[in-house]
C-alpha positions as CSV (number, residue, x, y, z in Angstrom):
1,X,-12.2,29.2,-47.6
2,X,-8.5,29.2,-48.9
3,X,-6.2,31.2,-47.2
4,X,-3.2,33.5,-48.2
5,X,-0.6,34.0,-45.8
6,X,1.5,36.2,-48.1
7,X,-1.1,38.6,-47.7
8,X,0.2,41.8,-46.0
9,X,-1.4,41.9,-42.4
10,X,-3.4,45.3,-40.9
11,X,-3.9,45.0,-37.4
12,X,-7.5,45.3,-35.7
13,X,-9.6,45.3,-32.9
14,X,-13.5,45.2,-33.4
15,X,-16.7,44.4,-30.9
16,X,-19.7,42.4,-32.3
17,X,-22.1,40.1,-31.6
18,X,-21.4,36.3,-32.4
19,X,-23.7,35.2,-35.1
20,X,-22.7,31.7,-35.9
21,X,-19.6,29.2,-35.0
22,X,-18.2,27.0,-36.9
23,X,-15.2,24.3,-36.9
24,X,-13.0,24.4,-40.2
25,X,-12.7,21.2,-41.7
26,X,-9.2,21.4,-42.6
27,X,-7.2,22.7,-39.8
28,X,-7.1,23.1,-36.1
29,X,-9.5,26.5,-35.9
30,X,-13.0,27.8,-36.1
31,X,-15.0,30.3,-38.1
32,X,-16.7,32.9,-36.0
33,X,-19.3,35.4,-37.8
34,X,-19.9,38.5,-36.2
35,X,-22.8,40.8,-37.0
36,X,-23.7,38.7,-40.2
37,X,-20.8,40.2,-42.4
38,X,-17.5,39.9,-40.2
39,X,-15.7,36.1,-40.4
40,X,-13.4,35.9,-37.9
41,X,-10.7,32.5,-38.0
42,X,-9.4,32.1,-33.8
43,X,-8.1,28.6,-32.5
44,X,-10.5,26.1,-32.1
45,X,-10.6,26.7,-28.3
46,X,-13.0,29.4,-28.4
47,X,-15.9,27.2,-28.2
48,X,-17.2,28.4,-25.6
49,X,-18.0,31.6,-27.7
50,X,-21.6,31.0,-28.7
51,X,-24.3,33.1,-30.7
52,X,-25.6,35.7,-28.8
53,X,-22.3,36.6,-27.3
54,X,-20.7,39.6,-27.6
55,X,-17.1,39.9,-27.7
56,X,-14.0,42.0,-28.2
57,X,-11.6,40.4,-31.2
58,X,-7.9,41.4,-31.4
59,X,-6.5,40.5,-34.5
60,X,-4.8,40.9,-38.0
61,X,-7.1,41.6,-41.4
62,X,-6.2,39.0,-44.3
63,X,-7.0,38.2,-47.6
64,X,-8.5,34.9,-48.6
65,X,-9.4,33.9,-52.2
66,X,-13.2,35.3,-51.8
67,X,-13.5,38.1,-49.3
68,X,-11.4,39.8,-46.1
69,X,-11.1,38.0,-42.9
70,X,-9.7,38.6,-39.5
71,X,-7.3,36.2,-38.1
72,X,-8.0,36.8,-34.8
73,X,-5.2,36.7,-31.7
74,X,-7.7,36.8,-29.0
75,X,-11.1,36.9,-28.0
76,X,-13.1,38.1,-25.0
77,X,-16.4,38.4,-23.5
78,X,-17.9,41.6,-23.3
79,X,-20.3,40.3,-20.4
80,X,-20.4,37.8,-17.9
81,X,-21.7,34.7,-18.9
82,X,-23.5,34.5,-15.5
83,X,-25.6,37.6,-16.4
84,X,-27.6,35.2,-19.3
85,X,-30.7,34.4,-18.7
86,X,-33.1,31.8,-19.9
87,X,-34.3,34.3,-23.1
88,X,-30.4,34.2,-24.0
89,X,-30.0,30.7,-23.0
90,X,-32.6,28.7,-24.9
91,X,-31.3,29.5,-28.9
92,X,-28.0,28.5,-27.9
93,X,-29.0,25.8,-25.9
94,X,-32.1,24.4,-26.8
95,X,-31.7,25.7,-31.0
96,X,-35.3,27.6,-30.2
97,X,-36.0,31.1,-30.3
98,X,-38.8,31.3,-27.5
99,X,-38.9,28.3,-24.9
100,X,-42.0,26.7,-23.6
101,X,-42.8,27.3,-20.1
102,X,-41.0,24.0,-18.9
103,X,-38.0,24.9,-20.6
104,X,-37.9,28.1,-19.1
105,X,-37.9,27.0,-15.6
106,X,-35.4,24.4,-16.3
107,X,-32.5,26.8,-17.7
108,X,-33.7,29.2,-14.7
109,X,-33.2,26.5,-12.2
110,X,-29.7,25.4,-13.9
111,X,-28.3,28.5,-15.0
112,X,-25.4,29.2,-12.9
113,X,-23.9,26.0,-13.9
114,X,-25.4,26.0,-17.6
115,X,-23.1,29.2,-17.7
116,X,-20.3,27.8,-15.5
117,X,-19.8,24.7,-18.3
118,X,-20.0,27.1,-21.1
119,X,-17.7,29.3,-19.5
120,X,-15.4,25.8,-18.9
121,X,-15.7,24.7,-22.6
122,X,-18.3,21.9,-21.9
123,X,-21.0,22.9,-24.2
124,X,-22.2,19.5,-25.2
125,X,-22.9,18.7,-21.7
126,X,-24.4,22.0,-20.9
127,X,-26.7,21.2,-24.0
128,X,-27.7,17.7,-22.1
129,X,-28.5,19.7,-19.2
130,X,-31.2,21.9,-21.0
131,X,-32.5,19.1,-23.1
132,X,-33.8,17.8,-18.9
133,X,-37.1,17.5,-17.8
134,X,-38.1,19.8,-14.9
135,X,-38.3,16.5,-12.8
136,X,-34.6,15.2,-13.9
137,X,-33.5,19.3,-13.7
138,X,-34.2,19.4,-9.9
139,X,-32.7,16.0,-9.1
140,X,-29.3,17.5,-10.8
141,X,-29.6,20.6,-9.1
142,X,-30.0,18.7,-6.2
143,X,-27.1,16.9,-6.0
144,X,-24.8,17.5,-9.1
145,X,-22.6,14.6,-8.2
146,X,-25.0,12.4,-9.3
147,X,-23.1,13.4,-13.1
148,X,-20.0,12.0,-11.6
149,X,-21.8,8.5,-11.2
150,X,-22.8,8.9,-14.8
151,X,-19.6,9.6,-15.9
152,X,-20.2,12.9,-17.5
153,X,-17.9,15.3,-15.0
154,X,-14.8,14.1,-12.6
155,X,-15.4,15.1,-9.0
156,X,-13.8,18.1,-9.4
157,X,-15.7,19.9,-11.9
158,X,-19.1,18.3,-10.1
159,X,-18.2,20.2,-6.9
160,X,-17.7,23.6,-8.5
161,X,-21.2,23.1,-9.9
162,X,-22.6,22.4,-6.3
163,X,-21.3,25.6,-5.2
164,X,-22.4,27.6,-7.9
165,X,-25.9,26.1,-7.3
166,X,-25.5,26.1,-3.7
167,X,-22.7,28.0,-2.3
168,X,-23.4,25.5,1.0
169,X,-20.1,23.6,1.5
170,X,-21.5,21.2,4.1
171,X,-24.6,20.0,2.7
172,X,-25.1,16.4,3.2
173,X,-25.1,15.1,-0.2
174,X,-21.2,17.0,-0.8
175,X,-20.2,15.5,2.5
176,X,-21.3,11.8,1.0
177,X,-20.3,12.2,-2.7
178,X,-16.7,13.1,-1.0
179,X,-16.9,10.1,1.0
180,X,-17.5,7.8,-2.0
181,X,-14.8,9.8,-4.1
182,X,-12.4,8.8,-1.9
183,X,-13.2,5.5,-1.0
184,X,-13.5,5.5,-5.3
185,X,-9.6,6.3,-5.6
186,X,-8.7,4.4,-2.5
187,X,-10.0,1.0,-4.9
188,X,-7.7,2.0,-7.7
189,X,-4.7,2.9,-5.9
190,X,-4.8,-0.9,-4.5
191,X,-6.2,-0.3,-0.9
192,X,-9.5,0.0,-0.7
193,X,-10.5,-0.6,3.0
194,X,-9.4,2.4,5.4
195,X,-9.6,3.0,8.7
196,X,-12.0,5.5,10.4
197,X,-9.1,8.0,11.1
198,X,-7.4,7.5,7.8
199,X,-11.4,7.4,5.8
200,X,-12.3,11.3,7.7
201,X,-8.8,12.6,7.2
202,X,-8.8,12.2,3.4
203,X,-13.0,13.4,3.1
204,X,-11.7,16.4,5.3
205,X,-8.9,17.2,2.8
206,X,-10.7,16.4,-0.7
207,X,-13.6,18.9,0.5
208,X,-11.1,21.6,2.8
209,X,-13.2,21.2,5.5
210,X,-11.1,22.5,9.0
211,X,-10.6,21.0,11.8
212,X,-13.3,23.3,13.5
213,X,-16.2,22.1,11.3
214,X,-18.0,19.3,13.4
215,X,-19.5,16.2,11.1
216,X,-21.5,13.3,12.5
217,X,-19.8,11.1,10.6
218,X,-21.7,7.8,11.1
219,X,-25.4,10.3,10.5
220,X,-23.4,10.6,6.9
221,X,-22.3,7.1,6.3
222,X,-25.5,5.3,7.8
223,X,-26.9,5.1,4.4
224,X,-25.2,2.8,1.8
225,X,-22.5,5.0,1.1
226,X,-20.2,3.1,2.7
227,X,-19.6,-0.6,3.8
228,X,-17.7,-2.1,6.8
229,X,-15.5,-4.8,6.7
230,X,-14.1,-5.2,10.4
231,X,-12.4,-2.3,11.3
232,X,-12.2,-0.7,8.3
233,X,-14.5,0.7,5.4
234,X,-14.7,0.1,1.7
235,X,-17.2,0.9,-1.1
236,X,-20.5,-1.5,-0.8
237,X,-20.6,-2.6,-4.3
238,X,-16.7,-3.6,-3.6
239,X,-17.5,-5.4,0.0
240,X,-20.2,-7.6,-1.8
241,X,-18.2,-8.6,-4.8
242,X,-15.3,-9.6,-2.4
243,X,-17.2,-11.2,-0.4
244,X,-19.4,-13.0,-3.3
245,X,-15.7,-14.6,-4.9
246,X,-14.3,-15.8,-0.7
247,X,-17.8,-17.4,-0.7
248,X,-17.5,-19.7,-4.2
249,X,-13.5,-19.7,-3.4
250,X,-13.9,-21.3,0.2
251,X,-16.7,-23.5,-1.7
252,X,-13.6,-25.3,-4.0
253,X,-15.0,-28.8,-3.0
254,X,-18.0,-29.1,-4.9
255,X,-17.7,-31.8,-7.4
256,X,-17.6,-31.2,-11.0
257,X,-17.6,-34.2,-13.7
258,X,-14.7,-34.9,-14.9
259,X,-12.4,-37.7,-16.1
260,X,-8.7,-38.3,-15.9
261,X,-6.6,-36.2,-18.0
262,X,-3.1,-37.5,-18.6
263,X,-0.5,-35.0,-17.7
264,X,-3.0,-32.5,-15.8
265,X,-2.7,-34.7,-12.6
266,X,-3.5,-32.9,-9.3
267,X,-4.8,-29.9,-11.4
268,X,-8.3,-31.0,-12.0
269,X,-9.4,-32.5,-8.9
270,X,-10.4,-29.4,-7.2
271,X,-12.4,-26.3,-9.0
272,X,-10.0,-24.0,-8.8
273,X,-6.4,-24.5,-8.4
274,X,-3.5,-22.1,-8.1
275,X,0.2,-22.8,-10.5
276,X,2.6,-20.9,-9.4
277,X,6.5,-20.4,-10.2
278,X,9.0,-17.7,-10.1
279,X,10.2,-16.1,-13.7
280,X,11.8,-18.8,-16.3
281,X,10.3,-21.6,-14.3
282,X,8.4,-22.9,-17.4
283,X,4.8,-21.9,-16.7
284,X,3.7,-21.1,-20.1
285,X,5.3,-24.4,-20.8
286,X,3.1,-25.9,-18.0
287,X,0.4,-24.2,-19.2
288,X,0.1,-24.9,-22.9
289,X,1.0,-28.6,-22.1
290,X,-2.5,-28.6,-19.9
291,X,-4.6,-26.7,-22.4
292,X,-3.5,-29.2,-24.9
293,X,-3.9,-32.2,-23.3
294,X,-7.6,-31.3,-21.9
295,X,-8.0,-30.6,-25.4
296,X,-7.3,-34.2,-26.4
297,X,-9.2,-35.4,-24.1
298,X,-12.5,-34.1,-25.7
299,X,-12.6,-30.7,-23.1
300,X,-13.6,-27.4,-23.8
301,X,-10.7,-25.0,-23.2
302,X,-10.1,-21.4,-22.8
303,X,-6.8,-19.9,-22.4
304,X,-6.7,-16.4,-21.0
305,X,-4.0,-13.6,-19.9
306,X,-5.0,-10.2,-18.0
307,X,-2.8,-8.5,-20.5
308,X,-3.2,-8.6,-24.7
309,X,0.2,-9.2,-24.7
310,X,0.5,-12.2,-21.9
311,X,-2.1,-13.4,-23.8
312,X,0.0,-13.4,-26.7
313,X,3.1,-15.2,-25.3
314,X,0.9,-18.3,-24.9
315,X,-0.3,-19.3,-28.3
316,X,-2.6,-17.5,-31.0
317,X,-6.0,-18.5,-29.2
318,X,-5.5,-17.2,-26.1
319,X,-7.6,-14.2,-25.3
320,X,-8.0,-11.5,-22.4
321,X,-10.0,-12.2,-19.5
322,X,-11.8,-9.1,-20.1
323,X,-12.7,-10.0,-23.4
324,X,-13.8,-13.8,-22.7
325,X,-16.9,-12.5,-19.9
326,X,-17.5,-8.9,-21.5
327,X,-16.0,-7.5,-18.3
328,X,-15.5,-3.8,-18.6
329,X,-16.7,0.1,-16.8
330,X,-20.3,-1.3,-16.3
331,X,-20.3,-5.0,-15.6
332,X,-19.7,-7.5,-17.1
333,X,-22.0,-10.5,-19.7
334,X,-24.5,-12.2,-17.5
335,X,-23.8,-15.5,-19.7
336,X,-21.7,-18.6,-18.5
337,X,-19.2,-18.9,-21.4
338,X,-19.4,-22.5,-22.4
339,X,-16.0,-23.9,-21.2
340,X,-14.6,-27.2,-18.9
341,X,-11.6,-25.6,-18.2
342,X,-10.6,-21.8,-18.1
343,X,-7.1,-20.5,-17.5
344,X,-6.5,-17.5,-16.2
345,X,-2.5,-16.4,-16.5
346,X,-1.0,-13.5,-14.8
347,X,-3.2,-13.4,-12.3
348,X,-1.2,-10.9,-10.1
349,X,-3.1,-8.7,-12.0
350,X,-6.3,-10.0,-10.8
351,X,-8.7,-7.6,-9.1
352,X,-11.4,-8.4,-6.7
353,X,-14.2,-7.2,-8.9
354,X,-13.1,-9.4,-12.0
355,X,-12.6,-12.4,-10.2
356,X,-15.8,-12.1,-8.8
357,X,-17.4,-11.7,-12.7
358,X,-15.0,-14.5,-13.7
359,X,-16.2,-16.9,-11.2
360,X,-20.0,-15.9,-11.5
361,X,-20.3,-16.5,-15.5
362,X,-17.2,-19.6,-15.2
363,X,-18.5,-22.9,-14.3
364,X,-16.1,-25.2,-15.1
365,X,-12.6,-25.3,-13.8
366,X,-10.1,-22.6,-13.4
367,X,-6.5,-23.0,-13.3
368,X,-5.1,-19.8,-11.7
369,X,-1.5,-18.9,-13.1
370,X,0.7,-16.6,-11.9
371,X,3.8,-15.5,-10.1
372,X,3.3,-13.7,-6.2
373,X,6.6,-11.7,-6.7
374,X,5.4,-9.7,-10.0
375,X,3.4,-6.4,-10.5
376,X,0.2,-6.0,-8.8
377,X,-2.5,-4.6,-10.9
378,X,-2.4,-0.5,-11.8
379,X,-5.5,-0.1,-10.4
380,X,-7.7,-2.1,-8.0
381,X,-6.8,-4.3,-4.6
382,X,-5.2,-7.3,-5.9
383,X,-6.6,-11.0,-4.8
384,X,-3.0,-13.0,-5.7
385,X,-2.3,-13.7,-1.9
386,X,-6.0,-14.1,-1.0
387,X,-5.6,-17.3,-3.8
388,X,-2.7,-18.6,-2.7
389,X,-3.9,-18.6,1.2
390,X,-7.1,-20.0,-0.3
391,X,-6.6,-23.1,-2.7
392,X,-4.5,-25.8,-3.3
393,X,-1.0,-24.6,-4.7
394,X,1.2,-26.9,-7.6
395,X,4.4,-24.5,-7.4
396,X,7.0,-25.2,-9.8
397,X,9.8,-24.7,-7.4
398,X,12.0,-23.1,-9.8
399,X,13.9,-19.7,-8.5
400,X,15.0,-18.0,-11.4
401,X,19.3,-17.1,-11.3
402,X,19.7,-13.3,-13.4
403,X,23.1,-12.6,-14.1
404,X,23.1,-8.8,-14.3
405,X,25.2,-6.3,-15.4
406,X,25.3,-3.2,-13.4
407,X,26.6,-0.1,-15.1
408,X,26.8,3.2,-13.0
409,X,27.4,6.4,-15.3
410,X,28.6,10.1,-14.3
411,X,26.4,11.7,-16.8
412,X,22.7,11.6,-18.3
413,X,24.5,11.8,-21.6
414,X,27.1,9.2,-20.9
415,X,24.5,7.3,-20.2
416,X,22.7,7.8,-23.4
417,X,26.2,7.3,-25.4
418,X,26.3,3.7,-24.2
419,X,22.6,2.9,-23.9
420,X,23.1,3.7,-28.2
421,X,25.8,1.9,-28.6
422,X,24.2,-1.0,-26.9
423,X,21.1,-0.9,-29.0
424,X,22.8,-0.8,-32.2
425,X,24.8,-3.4,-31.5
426,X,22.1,-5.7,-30.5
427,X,20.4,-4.4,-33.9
428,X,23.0,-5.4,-35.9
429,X,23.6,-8.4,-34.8
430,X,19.6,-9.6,-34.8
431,X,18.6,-9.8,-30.8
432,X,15.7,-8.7,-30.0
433,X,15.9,-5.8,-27.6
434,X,13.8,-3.7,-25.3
435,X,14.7,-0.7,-22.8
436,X,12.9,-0.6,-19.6
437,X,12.4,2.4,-17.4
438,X,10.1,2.6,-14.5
439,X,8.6,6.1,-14.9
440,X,7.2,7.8,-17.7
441,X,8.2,11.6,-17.1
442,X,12.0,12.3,-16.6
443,X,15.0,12.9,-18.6
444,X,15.0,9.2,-18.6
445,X,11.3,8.7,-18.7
446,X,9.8,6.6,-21.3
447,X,9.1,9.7,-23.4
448,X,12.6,11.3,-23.8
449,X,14.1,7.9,-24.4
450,X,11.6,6.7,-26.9
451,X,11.9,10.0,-28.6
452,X,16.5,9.8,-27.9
453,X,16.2,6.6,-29.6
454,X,14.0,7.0,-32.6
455,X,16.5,9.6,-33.6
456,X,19.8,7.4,-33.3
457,X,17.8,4.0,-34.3
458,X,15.3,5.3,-36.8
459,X,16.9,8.5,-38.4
460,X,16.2,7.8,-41.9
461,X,12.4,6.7,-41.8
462,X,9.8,8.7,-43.4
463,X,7.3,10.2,-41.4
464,X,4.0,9.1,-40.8
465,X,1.2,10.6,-39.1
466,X,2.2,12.9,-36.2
467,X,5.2,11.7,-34.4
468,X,6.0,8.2,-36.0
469,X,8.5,7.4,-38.8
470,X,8.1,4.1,-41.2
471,X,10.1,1.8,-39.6
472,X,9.2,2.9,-35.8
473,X,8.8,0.3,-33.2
474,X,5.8,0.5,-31.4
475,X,2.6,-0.6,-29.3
476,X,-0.7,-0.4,-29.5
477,X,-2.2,1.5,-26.0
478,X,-6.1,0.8,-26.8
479,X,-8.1,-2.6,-27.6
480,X,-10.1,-2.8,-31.1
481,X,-11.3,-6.0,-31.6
482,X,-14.1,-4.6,-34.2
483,X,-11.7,-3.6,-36.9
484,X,-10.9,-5.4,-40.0
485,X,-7.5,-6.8,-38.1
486,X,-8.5,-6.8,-34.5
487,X,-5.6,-5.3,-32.4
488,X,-5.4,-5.5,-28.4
489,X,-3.8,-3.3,-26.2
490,X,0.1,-4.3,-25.6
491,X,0.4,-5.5,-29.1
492,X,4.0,-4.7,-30.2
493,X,4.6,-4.2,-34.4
494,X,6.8,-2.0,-36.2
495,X,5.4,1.0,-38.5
496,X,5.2,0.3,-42.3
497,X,3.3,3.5,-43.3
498,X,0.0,5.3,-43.5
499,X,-3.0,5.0,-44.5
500,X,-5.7,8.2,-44.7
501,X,-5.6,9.1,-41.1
502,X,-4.4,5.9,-39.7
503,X,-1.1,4.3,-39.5
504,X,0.0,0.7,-40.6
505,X,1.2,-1.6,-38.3
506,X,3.3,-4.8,-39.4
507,X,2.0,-6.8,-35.8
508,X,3.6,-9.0,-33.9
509,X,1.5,-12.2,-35.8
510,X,2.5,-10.6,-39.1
511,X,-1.1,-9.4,-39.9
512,X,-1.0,-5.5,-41.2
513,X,-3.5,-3.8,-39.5
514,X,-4.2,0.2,-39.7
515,X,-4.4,1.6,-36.1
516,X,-5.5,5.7,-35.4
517,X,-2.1,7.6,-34.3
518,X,-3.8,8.3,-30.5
519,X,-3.9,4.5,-30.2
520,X,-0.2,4.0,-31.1
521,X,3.1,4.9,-28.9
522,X,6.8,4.5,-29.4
523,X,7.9,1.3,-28.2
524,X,11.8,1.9,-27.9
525,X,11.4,2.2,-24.5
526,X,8.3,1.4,-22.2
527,X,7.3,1.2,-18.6
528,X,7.6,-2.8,-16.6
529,X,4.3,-2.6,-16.0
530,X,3.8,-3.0,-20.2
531,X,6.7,-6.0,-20.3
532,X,4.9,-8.0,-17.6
533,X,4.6,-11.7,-19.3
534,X,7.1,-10.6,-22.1
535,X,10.7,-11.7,-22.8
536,X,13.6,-10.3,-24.8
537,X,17.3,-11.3,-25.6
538,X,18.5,-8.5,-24.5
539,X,17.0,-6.0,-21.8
540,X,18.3,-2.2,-21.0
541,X,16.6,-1.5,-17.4
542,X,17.7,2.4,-16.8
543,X,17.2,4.0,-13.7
544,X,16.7,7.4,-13.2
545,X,18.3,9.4,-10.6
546,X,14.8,11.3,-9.6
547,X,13.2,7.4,-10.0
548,X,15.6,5.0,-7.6
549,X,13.3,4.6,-4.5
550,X,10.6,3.6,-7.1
551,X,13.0,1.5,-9.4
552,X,13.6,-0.7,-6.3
553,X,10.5,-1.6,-5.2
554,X,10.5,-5.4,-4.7
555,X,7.8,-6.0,-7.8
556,X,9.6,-3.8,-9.6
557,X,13.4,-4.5,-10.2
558,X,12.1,-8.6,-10.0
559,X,9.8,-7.9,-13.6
560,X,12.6,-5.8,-15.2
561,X,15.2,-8.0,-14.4
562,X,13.7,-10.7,-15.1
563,X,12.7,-10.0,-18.7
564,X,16.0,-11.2,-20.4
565,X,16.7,-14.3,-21.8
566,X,20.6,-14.0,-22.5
567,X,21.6,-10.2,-20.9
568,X,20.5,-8.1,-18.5
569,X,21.9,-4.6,-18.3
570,X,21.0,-1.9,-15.6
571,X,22.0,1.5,-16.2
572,X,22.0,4.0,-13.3
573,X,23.3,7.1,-12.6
């Protein structure tokens, strides 16, 4: 249906019953029908609105090309969604008019939070809900968190389900779903063994229980909920992985056939080996000098990174560990890739559950590669010290000497003044440049620089897609190594155009691929944690005021100043 704008408006307010609901194909709203002969065009966040419903629509009468519709302003419920019953349930739910007896009890047994995800915009799951079999519908209603393990709600929205099925805040099944949320983000904040005290005082304060309530504690965590490691707990499936990778670590003796490999001496007479060296030390020198000479001796090599873009830096057949054993949410392959010798780069990165798929499905050798002073992973415990205390050590011995420039300014816009000056300068004269900030929300976050400096080093490109420009730098945020130019995520490239939907991106390896907008960011300025295995002529490392305690963590000033190759500039306020 084509719309006209120019059309004078009348304003409205009508009641009805929702017939039908519909998404428009070509714009961001929906088509509501009320009564059979009233079309109704809100946002597209109405879908919670089914058929059945009826509502109260505030609006303004238009004129299309075929027939009068109401552009509507808002929409409410004219009843509670709790008040449905199975009857109006089931042809919303279930697409039937009358349900069978089995489906009955089922949307009866799971109708507070059928309504509650309706209500919450979550229709698709509520549908999965009522599609359940009486035996699957009672072990949801149950224990609701068990949608949490299956990765269909967060823990949030799982425990407002459990209240509106149970209204019991203490049951036994909240108290150890909370337990195992926690111990959950503990892993991915980079801790994941607490204490006792520490383990009860964050359960107590994800589920608001006081300090009145009384909780055998050890009655809840007898089960395998939890895992002990000394003094302190951790998840089980985290405890045995850990403790499956110290076992085949402190087993590094076993012999494997090999021969002697000239230039690789020391490196291959152990399984596993650890090559270590501060920034501009030469590793990726080291390392591609190994990978080639194994090579030439008749081995099977793989070279690997924990980042696309490390991976990168080291030669056009290196590959994520992630992608080389399948490792990802749910596991990873159960094969042993066929390889003599794997190398495994940036391995700060490493996480306890990876290395303990990596040396599973690995049988060969594995050179460990990596600097103890850099980033630890975003999310997970990491293993770098655990290696180094572990294995035998070849370090480089090279301590890398920055000469930084330190610039203080009086002003944010002072500030950005210079940091544009500097950036076109660098432009113009052909180094390769990169600002580096260490948060992502500020005035001198990530965003507001990338978006300061498309407009003062990009003003002239056309637009593409929503928020790029041909011409932009940027990076791709999201692996796709199905396309018809695989991409990974890190991959730098600057924007030639579009394409339908898609933008295209002249990469790094000068390959055009066509990437979707949401997988794409500006690249003027990113986070260290994106540079980490990168280098630039000339780095920009900007410190916000609201950011300094985090800019100077240890890890973090030693990646961004370490990034340049002939200046490094830090701009503070």
């Amino acid at each position: 249906m084509s719309i006209h704008p120019e059309v004078a408006a009348i304003p409205a307010q009508i009641e009805g019953t929702v017939t039908s609901l519909r998404p428009m194909r070509s714009s961001s709203s929906v088509c509501v029908v009320l009564n059979r002969r009233i079309t109704v065009i809100a946002p597209m966040g109405v879908s919670e609105f089914f058929a059945g419903l009826r509502v109260r629509v505030t609006g303004e009468w238009r004129r299309g090309a075929r027939r009068r519709y109401l552009l509507a302003s808002a929409l409410h419920p004219l009843e509670a969604l709790t008040d449905l019953g199975p009857e109006r349930l089931a042809p919303v739910l279930l697409g039937v008019p009358e349900p069978t007896g089995e489906q009955v009890e089922v949307l009866r047994l799971l109708q507070p939070a059928l309504t509650w995800l309706l209500s919450s915009g979550s229709r698709a799951l509520a549908e999965r809900l009522a599609h359940l079999s009486m035996r699957k519908a009672v072990r949801i209603a149950g224990n609701p968190y068990a949608l949490v393990r299956r990765r269909d709600l967060d823990f949030e929205a799982a425990d407002m389900l459990h209240r509106r099925l149970h209204g019991d805040l203490w049951m036994l099944p909240r108290l150890q779903a909370g337990t195992t949320e926690v111990l959950r983000r503990a892993e991915r904040s980079g801790c994941a063994r607490l204490t006792r005290e520490e383990l009860i005082a964050r359960v107590s304060t994800l589920l608001g229980l006081s300090s009145e309530v009384e909780v055998e504690w050890e009655l809840v965590w007898r089960s395998s909920i939890v895992a002990r490691d000394g003094e302190r707990y951790c998840l089980p499936s985290w405890f045995h992985q850990r403790r499956l990778a110290l076992q085949a670590l402190q087993n590094n003796q076993v012999p494997l056939p090999c021969g002697v490999v000239e230039g690789c001496e020391g490196l291959l007479q152990h399984r596993y080996v650890v090559l270590t060296g501060a920034a501009m030390s030469g590793k990726t020198t080291r390392l591609r000098e190994v990978a080639a000479a194994c090579r030439a001796a008749g081995w099977r090599v793989a070279v690997t990174a924990m980042t696309g873009k490390a991976a990168s830096v080291i030669g056009p057949e290196a590959q994520t560990l992630h992608r080389l054993i399948g490792f990802g949410p749910r596991g990873c392959s159960k094969t042993p890739v066929p390889y003599d010798v794997v190398i495994i780069d940036e391995v700060s990165m490493l996480t306890w559950p990876m290395l303990s798929a990596a040396l599973r499905i690995i049988p060969g050798h594995i050179i460990f590669c990596g600097d103890p002073r850099q980033l630890p992973p975003v999310e997970g415990e990491p293993v770098f010290q655990e290696l180094l205390s572990l294995l035998p050590v070849h370090d480089l011995g090279v301590r890398p000497t920055v000469d930084v420039t330190m610039v203080r300014h009086w002003s944010t816009e002072h500030l950005l003044f210079n940091l544009q000056q500097l950036c076109q300068t660098c432009a113009r004269e052909g180094q390769e440049w990169q600002v580096l900030s260490p948060v992502k929300s500020s005035r001198l976050g990530t965003v507001q620089l990338n978006a300061y400096l498309q407009r003062v080093m990009n003003p002239s490109g056309s637009p593409v897609g929503e928020g790029f420009r041909a011409g932009d730098r940027v990076i791709v945020v999201r692996t796709d190594y199905d396309g018809p130019v695989p991409v990974y995520n890190g991959q730098m490239g600057t924007v030639v155009g579009g394409v339908g939907t898609g933008v295209q991106v002249r990469l790094e390896t000068g390959l055009l691929a066509t990437v979707a907008p949401r997988d794409l960011q500006l690249a003027y300025c990113l986070t260290v944690h994106k540079v980490q295995g990168s280098r630039f002529d000339t780095v920009v490392f900007v410190v916000p005021s609201a950011a300094k305690e985090f800019a100077e963590e240890a890890h973090m000033q030693y990646v961004g100043l370490t990034r340049g190759r002939q200046a490094t500039w830090c701009y503070a306020l």
